[in-house]
N, C-alpha and C positions, 0 to 999 in steps of 0.2 A: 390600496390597489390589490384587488383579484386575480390571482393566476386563472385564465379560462384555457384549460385542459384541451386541448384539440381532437377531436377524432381521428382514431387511428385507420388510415388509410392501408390499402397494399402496398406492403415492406416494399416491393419493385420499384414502386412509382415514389415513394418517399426519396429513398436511395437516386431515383436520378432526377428528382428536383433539387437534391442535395449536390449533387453532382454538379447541377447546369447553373449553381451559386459558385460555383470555384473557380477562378480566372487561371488558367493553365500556365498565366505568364510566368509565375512561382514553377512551375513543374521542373524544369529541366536542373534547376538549380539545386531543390531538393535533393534529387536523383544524384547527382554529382558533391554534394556534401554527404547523404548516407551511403554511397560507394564511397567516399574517404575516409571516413569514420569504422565503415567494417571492415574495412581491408587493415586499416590500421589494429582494431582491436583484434581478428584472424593474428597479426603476426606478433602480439602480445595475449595470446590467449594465455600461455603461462603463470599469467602475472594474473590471474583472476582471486578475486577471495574464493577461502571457502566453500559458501553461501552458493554463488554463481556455481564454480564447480559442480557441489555436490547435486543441486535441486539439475542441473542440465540433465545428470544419469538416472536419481533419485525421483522424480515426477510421480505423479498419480497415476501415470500410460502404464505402470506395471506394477504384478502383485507386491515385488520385492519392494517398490517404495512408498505402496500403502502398508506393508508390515512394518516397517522401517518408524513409519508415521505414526503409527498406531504404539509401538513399541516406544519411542519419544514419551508422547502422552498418557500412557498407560503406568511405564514404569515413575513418575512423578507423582502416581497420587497411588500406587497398591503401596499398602502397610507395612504387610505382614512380607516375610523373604519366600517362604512356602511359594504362593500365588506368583512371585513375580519372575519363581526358578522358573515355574509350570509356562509362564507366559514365553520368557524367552525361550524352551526348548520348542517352544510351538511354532514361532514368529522366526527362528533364524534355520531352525533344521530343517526347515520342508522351503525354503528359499531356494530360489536359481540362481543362485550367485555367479553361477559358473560364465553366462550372458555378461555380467558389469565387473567380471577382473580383467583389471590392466588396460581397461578401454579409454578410461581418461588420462588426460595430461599431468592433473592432481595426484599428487603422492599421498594429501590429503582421503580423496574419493576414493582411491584404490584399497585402501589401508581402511576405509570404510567398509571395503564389499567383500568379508567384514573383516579385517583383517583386526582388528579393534585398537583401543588405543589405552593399552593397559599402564594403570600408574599414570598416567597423563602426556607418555611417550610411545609415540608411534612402533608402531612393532615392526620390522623388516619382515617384507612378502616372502616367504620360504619358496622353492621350486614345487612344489607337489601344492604350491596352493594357486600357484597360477596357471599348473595343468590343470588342478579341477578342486575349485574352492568349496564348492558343495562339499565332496569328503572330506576335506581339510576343517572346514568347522564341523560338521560331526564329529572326527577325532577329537580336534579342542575341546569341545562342550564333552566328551568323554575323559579327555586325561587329565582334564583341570579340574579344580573342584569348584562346586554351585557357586558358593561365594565369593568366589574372582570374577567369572563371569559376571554376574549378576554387578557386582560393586564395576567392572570394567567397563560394561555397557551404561550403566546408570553414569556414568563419570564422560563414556563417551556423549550420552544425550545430553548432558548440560553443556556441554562443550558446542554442538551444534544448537541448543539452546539460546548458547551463549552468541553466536551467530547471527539469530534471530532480532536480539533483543538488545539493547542498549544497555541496561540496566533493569537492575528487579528493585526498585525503585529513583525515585527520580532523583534524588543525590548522589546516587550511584550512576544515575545515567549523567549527569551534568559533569562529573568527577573527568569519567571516561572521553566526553566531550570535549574537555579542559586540557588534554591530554593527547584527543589524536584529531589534526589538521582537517581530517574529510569529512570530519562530523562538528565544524566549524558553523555550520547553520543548519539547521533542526526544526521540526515540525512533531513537537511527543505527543505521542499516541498511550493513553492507562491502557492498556491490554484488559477485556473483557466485553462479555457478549451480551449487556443491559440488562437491566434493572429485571429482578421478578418480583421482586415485596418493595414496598415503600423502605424499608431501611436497607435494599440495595440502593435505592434510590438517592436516601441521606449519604451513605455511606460514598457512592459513588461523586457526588457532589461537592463533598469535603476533600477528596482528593482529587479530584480536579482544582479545588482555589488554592491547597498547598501546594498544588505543581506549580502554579502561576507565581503562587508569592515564592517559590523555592527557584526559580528560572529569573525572576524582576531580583532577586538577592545578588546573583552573579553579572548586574548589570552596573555601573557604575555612575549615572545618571538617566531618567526620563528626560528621552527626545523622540516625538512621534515621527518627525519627518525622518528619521532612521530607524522605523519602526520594522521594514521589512527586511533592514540586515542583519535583525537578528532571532534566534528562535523564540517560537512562537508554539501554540499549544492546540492539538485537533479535540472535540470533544464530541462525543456519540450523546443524540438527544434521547433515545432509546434506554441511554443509562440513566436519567433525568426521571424518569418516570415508569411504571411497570405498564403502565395501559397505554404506549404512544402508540397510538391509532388514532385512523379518521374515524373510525366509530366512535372513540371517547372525545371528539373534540373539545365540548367546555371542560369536561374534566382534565385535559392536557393544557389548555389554556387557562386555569387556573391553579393549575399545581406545575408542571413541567415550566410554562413562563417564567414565573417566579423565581424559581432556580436557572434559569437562562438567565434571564437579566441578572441575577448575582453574579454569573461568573463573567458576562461580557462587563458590565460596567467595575469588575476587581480585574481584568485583562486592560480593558484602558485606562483604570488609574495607575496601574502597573507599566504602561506604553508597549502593550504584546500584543502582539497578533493572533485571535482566538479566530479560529475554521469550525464550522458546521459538518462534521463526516456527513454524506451521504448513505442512505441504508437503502430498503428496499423499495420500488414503486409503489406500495398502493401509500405510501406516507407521503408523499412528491407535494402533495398541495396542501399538506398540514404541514409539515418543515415548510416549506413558502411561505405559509402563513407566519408561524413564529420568527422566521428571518425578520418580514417586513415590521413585525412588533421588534422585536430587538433594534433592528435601524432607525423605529422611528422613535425613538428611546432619546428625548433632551439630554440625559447624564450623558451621553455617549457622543454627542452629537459632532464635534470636532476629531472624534479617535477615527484612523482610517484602517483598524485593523481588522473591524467584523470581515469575516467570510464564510463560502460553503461551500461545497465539494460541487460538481455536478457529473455524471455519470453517459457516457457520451451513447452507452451502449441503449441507452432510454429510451425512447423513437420520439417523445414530448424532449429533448435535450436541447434542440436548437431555440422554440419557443421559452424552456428556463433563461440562457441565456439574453434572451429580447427581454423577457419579466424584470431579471436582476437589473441588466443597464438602462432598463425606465424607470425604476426604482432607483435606482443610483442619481440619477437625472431628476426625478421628481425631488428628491430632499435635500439634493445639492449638496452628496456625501459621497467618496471613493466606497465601494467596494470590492472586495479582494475576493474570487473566484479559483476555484482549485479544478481541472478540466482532469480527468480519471478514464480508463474506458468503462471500469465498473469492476463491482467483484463476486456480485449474486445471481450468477448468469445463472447456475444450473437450478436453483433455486425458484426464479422467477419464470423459468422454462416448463420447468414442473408443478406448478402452480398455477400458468396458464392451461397448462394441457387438464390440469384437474377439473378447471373450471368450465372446460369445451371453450375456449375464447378462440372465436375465429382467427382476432391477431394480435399477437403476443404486445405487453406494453415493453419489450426489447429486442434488437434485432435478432434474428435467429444466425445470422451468418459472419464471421470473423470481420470481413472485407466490407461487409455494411458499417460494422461498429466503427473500423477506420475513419471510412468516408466522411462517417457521420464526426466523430473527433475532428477532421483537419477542417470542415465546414465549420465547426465551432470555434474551431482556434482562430478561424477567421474574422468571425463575428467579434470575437473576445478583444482581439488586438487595433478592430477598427473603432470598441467601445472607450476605448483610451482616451482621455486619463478617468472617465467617471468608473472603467473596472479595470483593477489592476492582476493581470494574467499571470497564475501559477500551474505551466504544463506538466503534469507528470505522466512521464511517459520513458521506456528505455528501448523505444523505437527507435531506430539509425533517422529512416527517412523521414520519421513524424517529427524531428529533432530539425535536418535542413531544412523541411516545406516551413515549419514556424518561423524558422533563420528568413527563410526567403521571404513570406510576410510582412516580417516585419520589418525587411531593408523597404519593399516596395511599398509601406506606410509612413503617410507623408511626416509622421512625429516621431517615427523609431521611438515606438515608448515603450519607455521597463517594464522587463519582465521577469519571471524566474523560470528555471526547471524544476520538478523533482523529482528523486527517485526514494527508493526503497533501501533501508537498512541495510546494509551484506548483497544488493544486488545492482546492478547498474554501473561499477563502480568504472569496470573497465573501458564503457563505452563514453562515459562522462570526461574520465581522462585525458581519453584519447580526442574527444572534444576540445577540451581546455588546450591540451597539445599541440592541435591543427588550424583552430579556429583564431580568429583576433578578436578579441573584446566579446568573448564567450560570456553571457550571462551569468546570474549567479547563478549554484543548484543546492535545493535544499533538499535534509536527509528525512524522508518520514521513519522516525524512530518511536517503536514502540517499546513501553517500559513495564513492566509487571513480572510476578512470580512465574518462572518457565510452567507450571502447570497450567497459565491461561494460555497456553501458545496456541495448542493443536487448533483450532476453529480459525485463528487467525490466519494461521500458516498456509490450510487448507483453501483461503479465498485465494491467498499469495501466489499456491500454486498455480490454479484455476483461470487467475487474471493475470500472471506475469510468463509463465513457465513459456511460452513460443516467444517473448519477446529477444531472450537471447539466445535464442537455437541457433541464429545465423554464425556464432563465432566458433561450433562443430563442423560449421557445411565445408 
């Protein structure tokens, strides 16, 4: 089966054919479960991690939290102390700190901006630094010596680092798992941004199947029918191969394949759930292609755990979904579906405009990409049981419209949530708190050495950073 790519119409007229598929009867109920859920998380804003915290002040919307950013991933890979005094006097003194003191709820954030966090304990905000923390860290960076600094902040980024990331390997992140309750079911992500040589490639591969065999170790028996209660493993095809492109197709079809079916068919003799990340559009019908080889894969043929991400911000997103659940239907196998809004928006925006394309292969506008998600979530949950629905989303109201779906689906059939490492946590809670028989939600956790973070972090910001602005307003 051939995915046939549709021509890209005007965004408007997409948008409200998308629109005039949506039955309103859902509507009001939605509205009425995300008003319960934010009101609830507003009078626990408190109670937010870190994570949540820091990125609501820290964002990409200002210099101080691309310096900040920058400062992260910078300080993780300079050598020498020379270069990284030089970096910091650069990156913290000419900052407006003066704007992000004392503005959050966080004693965490505050004590960021920078209040730092020397020795691994929070330093008490002096008065002259919440009248104007601009001169207050000039002093510092003056009366202290380089090497505090430098060692405080480097201690403070791993710390936020540490945030980020589950673990900096996957034993360490299973450990940590084993340990704290919210990270009770899990979706791990290797941290890294694919293959450029062939032995990224091997390299990438091999730890991908020791993740699996190190995740099937802390299981206690193979049982597939409880395959999606427990974690499961996402793998980027990107890291499979240095050439994934549609311009290399047989060369990815005979090298990248290969290594797919290695690790999907060691994912279901293991009984795990292995997810397809999604990356950027012009791969959409080569990833398509490789899924339907891995499904239609005899070794595999009873595991129900293959999946793939789909990217709702795609404007081809509603027809993936129609491809996967006739493919599911033609071989008479579940597949498991991961619904995203996307994370390569500004990327594929820039890329169209490079190329003069009259219309972008993604929506240009916030409120389309929505649209376009609750339309698929629709499709997703009427596909049941042949696709089994993983929303990730830490949208209040993308959260009751799905609730409301799927009461008004005549088989109410499972599903999951998911969200993000360190973000979502409060709004999930407060779900599980208000709701009855609230779905599972699972944690997408990524694991790797804090110097792969930056790239990651930066989609994180990009794709998630307005979802929880509502618990400021």
């Amino acid at each position: 089966m051939t995915f046939a790519s549709p021509p890209l119409r005007n965004e408007s007229t997409d948008v409200q054919r998308l629109l005039d598929s949506l039955n309103d009867a859902w509507r009001e109920a939605a509205i009425a479960t995300g008003r319960l859920l934010v009101s609830g998380a507003r009078r626990r804003a408190d109670e937010r991690p870190y994570l949540d915290a820091f990125l609501q002040e820290f964002g990409l919307s200002n210099k101080e939290g691309i310096a900040l950013m920058c400062l992260a991933e910078a300080l993780l890979r300079i050598p020498d102390d020379d270069t990284a005094d030089r970096l910091i006097a650069e990156k913290i003194v000419h900052g407006n700190w003066d704007s992000h003191a004392g503005r959050s709820s966080s004693l965490f954030v505050n004590a960021s901006t920078w209040g730092l966090m020397l020795t691994g304990r929070l330093v008490e905000l002096p008065g002259d630094m919440t009248n104007d923390a601009g001169q207050w860290m000039r002093g510092l960076s003056q009366r202290m010596t380089e090497p505090v600094v430098r060692n405080a902040l480097r201690r403070a980024m791993r710390i936020i680092g540490g945030e980020f990331v589950v673990g900096r390997s996957i034993e360490e992140a299973l450990k940590r798992c084993a340990s704290e309750p919210v990270l009770a079911l899990c979706s791990f992500d290797m941290l890294g941004e694919g293959a450029r040589t062939d032995a990224d490639a091997e390299r990438y591969t091999e730890a991908y199947a020791s993740a699996i065999e190190a995740i099937a170790a802390t299981r206690s028996s193979i049982d597939t029918s409880t395959l999606h209660r427990y974690h499961a493993i996402s793998i980027k095809l990107s890291a499979l191969d240095p050439r994934y492109s549609l311009t290399q197709r047989k060369r990815t079809l005979d090298r990248l394949l290969p290594r797919a079916l290695e690790l999907t068919r060691l994912a279901a003799a293991r009984g795990l759930g292995l997810t397809l990340d999604a990356e950027e559009q012009d791969r959409l019908e080569l990833s398509l292609e490789l899924v339907g080889a891995l499904a239609r894969d005899p070794t595999t043929r009873d595991w129900p755990g293959l999946g793939l991400a789909v990217q709702a911000y795609g404007r081809r997103a509603p027809q993936v979904v129609d491809h996967i659940t006739a493919l599911a239907s033609e071989l008479r196998r579940p597949l498991a579906v991961r619904l995203v809004k996307g994370a390569y928006w500004d990327s594929e925006i820039k890329r169209a405009q490079e190329r003069g394309l009259a219309e972008y292969p993604v929506y240009t506008r916030k409120c389309s990409t929505d649209v376009a998600y609750l339309a698929c979530a629709h499709k997703l949950i009427a596909a049941a049981p042949l696709v089994y629905s993983q929303f990730a989303t830490h949208n209040a109201h993308t959260i009751g419209a799905i609730l409301a779906m799927r009461r008004a689906a005549s088989n109410s059939p499972p599903l999951e949530f998911q969200r993000l490492h360190g973000m979502g946590v409060l709004l999930y809670n407060e779900a599980h708190r208000q709701l009855e028989d609230f779905p599972p939600v699972r944690v997408y956790a990524p694991v790797g050495p804090h110097a792969e973070l930056l790239a990651y972090l930066v989609r994180r910001l990009l794709e998630n950073g307005a979802n929880t602005s509502f618990v400021n307003r």
